[in-house]
FIMARGU-363101 format. One record per residue: residue in three letters; x, z, y of N, C-alpha, C in turn. Coordinates in pm, whole numbers, plus 50000, padded with zeros to 5 digits. Atoms other than C-alpha are relative to their C-alpha. Layout:
BEGIN
ALAXZYXZYXZY...
***
This chain:
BEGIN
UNK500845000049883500005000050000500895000050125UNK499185000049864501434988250349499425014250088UNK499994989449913502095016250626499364997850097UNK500965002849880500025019950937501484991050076UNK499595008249912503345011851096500774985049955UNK499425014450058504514982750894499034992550020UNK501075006549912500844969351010500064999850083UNK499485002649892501504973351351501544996850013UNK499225004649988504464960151299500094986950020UNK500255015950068503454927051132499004995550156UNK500965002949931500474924251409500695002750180UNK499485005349865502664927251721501134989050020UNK499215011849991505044904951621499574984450005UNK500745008649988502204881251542499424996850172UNK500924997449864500924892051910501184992150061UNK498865004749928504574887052046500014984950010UNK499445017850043504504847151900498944996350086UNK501335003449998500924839852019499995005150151UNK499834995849807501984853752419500324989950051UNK499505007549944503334823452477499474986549977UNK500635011050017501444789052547500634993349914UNK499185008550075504214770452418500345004049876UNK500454990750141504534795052090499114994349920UNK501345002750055501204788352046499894985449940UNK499435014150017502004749252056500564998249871UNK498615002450065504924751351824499455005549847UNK500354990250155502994773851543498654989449964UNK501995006450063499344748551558500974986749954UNK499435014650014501924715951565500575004649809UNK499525005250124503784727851251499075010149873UNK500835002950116500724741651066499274988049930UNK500065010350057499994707751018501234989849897UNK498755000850065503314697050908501295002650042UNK498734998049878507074705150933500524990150038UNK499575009749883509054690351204501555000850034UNK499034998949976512534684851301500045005650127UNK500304996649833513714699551661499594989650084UNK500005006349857514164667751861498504993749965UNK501515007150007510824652251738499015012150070UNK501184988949966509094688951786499675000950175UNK499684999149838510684685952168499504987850048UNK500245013349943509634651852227498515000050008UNK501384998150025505704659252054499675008950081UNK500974990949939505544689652265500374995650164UNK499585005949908507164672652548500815007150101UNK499314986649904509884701352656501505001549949UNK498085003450082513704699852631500435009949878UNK499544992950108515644710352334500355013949986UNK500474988449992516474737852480499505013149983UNK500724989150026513644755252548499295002149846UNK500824999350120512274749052244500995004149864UNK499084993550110515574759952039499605015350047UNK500544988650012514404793152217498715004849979UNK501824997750046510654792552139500525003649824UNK499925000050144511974788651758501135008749985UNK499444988850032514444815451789499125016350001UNK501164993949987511644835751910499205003249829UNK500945000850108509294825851592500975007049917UNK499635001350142511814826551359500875017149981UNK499904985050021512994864251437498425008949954UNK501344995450043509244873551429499544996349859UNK500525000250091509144861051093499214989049967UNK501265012650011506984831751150500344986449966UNK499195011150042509124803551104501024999349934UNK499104998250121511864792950861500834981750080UNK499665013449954514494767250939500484993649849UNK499705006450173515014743550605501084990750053UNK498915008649966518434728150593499534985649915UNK500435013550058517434689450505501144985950005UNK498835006450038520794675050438500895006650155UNK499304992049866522804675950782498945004150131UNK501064998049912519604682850971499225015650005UNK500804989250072517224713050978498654996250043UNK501575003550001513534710850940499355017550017UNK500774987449966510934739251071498774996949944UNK501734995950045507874755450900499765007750045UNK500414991050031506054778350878500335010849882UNK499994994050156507004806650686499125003349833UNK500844997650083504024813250490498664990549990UNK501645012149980500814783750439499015013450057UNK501514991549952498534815450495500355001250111UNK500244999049829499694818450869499914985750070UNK500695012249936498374784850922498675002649980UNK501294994549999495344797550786499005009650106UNK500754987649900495254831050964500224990950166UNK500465011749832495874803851292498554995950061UNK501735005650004492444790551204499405002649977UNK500804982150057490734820551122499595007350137UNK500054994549896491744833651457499634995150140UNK500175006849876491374806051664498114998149975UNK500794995950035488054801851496498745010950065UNK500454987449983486924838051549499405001150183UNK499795001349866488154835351912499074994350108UNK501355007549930485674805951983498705002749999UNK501274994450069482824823251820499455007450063UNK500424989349862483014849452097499714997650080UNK500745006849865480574846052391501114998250090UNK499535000549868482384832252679499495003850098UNK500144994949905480424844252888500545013550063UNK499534982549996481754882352827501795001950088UNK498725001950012484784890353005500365020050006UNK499564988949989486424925853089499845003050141UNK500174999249904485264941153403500964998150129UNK499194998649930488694942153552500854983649987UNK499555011649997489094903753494500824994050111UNK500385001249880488874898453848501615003850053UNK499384994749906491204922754004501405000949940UNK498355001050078494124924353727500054986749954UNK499365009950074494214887453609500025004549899UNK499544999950168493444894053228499304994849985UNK501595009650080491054878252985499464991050049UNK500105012450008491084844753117500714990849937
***
């Protein structure tokens, strides 16, 4: 049986990946399939770069895996089920009235 904090462990690191638009990008692009860097930088349309640090990002959080593919490396996903839980959550997400927001939307910039 996992620990309360090895669950909040797993679920802020998931939070940590999913803070960032471009994150977000980089985890829906290669639940469809994996991708090399310069193609991933070209599809998401953002220099190599930044996007060698978006996937240093993932891939400490656990979320990505780099596959050596002769002299190249190729990026997944670490696990098919967090393409799932992607579309589970994104899913869920839409399901929720938009109309609702948090009273303090307004005055702090959140929950838009």
């Amino acid at each position: 049986m996992l620990s309360l904090a090895t669950d909040l462990d797993a679920l802020t690191r998931f939070g940590r990946a999913l803070a960032d638009p471009i994150r977000c990008r980089i985890l829906l692009t290669l639940r469809e399939d994996p991708a090399h860097p310069a193609a991933l930088a070209d599809l998401l349309e953002i220099s190599r770069t930044r996007l060698s640090n978006h996937l240093a990002c993932l891939r400490d959080c656990g979320l990505v895996v780099a596959v050596p593919v002769g002299r190249r490396t190729r990026y997944e996903l670490a696990d098919e089920r967090l393409g799932h839980a992607l579309d589970d959550l994104r899913t869920a997400v839409l399901a929720v009235e938009t109309d609702r927001t948090c009273a303090d939307a307004e005055t702090k910039d959140c929950c838009r």
